[in-house]
C-alpha positions as CSV (number, residue, x, y, z in Angstrom):
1,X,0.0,0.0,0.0
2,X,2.2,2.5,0.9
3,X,4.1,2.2,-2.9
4,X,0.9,2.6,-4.2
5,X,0.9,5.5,-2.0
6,X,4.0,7.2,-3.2
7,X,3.6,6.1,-7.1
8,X,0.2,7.8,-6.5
9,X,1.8,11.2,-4.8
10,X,4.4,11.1,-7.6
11,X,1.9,10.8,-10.8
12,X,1.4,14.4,-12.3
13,X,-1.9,15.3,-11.7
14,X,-4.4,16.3,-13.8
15,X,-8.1,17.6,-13.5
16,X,-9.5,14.3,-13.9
17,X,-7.5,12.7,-11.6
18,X,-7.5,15.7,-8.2
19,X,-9.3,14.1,-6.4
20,X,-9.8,10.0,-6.3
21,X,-12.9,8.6,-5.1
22,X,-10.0,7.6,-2.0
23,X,-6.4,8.2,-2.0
24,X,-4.3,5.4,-1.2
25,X,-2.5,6.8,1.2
26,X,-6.2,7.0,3.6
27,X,-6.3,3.3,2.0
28,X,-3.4,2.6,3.7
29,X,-3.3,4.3,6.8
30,X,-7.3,2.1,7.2
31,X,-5.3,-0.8,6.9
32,X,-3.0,0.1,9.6
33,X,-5.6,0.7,11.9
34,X,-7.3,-2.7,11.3
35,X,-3.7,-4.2,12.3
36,X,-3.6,-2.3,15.0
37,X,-0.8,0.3,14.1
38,X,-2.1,3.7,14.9
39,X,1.5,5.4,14.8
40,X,1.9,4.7,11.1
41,X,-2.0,5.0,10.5
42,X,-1.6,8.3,11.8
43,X,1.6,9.5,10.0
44,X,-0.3,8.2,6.6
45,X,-4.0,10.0,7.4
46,X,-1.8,13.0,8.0
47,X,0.0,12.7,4.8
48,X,-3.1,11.9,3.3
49,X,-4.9,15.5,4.4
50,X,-1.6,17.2,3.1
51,X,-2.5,15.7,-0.6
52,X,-5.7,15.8,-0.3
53,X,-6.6,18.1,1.9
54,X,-10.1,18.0,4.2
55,X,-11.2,14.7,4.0
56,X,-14.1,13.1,6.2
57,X,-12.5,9.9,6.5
58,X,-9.0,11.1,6.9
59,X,-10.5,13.7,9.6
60,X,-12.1,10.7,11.4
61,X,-9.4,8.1,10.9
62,X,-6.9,10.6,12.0
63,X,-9.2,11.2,15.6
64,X,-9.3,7.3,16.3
65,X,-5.9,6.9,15.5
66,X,-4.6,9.4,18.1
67,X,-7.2,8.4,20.5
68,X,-6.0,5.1,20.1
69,X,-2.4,6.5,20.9
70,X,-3.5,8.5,23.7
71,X,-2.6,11.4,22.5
72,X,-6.1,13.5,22.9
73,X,-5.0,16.7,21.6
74,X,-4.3,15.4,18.7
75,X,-7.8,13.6,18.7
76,X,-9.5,16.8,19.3
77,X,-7.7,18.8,17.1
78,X,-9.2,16.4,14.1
79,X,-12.3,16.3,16.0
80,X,-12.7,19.9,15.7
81,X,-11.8,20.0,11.8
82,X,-14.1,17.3,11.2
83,X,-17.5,19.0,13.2
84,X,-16.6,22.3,11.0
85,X,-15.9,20.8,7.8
86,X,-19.9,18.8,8.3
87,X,-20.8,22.0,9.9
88,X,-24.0,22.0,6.9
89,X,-24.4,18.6,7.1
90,X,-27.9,18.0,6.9
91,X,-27.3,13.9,8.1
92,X,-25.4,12.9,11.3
93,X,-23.0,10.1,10.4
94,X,-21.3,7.9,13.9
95,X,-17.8,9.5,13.7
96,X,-19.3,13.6,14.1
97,X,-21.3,12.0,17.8
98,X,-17.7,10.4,18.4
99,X,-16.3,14.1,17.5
100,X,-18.5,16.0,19.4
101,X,-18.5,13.6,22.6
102,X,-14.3,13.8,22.1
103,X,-14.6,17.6,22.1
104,X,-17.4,18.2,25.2
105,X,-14.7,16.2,27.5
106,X,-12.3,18.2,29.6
């Protein structure tokens, strides 16, 4: 996965190919977190948002990764990008209630 990842970060992109239906690189960091491996899940969800920048499942992936790290600043900061980029969403999907419980703890 991950030299799918970089062949796919290394193509030249064009307008029909900006924005894949998913980017490897959230492909990959999913299968890291089904093994278990939320340090390199969260090093590719955050790679992932730097080529394709605000993505719900890389938002979402990259809050249950850090939570799963402890780290819950990092958790809330996604959490937070992820309630504002659905801020107009007119259906509530399971990861914004994780968000939003994430962010009302102190």
């Amino acid at each position: 996965m991950r030299a799918a990842a970089n062949r796919e970060a290394a193509i030249a992109k064009t307008v029909a190919m900006e924005n894949p239906l998913v980017p490897m690189r959230e492909l990959s960091a999913e299968m890291f977190m089904a093994q278990n491996d939320p340090v390199s899940a969260l090093r590719e969800f955050e790679a992932s948002l730097t080529s394709a920048p605000n993505r719900f499942r890389s938002f979402a992936g990259a809050t249950e990764a850090a939570k799963r790290l402890g780290d819950l600043a990092t958790a809330k900061r996604y959490s937070q990008k992820l309630v504002e980029l659905a801020s107009f969403a007119d259906s509530e999907r399971p990861e914004l209630t994780v968000a939003r419980q994430l962010l009302a703890e102190k």
